[in-house]
N, C-alpha and C positions, 0 to 999 in steps of 0.2 A: 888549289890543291885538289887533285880527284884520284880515286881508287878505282880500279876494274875489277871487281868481284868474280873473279873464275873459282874454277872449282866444281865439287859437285855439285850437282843438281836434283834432278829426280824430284822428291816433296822434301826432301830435306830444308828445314827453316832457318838451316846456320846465317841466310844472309836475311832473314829481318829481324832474328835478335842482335848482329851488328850492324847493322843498321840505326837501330834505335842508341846504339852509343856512342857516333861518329860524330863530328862535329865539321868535316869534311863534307862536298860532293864525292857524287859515286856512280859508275856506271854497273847497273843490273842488268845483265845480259838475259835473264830468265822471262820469258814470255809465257803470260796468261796462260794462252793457245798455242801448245807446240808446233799446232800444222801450223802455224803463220812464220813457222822457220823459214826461209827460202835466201835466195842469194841475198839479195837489197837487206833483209834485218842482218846475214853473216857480213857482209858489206860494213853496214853499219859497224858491229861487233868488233872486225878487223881495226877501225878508226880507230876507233874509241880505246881500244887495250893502247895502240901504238902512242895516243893522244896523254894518255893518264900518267901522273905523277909515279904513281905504282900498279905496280900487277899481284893481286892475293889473289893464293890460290889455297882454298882448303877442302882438304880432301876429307869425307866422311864415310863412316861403312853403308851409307845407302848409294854409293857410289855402282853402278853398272858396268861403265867403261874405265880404260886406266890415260885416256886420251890428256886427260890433265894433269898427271903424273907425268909425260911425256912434257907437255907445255912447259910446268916448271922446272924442269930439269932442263930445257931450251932453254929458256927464258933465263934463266940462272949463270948461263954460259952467255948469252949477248946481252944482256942487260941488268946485271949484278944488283948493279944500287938501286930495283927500282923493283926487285923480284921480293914476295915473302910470302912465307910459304909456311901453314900449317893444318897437322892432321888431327881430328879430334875423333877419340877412341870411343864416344857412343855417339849416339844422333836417334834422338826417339827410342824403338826400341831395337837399335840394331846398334852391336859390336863388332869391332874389329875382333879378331883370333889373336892369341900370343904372338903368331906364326907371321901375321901381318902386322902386327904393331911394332915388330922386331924390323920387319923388310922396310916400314914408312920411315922408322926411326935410320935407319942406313941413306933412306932417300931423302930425308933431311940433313943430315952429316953433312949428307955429296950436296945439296945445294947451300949451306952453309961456309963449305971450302970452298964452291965457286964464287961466295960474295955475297949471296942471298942471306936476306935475315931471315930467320925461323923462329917460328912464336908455339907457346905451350897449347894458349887456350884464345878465345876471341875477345877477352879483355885487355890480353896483351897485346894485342893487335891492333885494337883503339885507341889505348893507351899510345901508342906508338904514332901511329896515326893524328891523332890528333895533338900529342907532342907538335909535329913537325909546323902545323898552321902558327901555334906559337911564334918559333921562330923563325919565321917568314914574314909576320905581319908588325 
């Protein structure tokens, strides 16, 4: 059982506080050295999302780009049962707006109808997650 950690990025730490309460493998796509992005690590990247049990994406307001908003809403639409998707309203010290927590909460609905599970927070996501090892092994 393995999880693809998408989502934001930036310094955002959402993926080593779940991290620490998975009881799953995981692929972290986030690199030390951003310069060391190049085709062979997006290469790699591409595998591994396609490879993994599920694809999480959680979006946070230290979020720059809306590129992983776009991913799971794809991803929602061709691969339902294996998409989940959650936004979490602080990260350090940054919030989301009313304005935006209103639009994430729509872009959860919409990948919810598509199939995708949607989670509150990152213990509901482990929770979930590692539910599923249970009843596999």
């Amino acid at each position: 059982m393995k999880v693809f950690l998408g989502g934001t990025c930036n310094d955002s730490k959402w993926r080593d506080e779940l991290i620490l309460l998975l009881k799953i493998d995981y692929f972290n796509p986030i690199l030390e050295n951003a310069q060391d992005w190049d085709e062979k690590k997006q290469e790699i990247e591409k595998i591994e999302k396609e490879k993994a049990d599920f694809c999480l994406f959680v979006i946070t307001p230290q979020m720059t780009g809306v590129y992983s908003i776009a991913e799971a809403v794809d991803d929602s639409n061709k691969r339902p049962g294996k998409t989940l998707f959650c936004f979490l309203e602080k990260d350090g010290n940054y919030c989301f707006t009313s304005s935006q927590i209103q639009s994430l909460n729509a872009v959860k609905e919409l990948i919810a109808k598509n199939g995708g599970k949607v989670f509150g927070n990152l213990s509901e996501i482990a929770e979930f997650l590692n539910s599923r090892v249970k009843k596999t092994e």
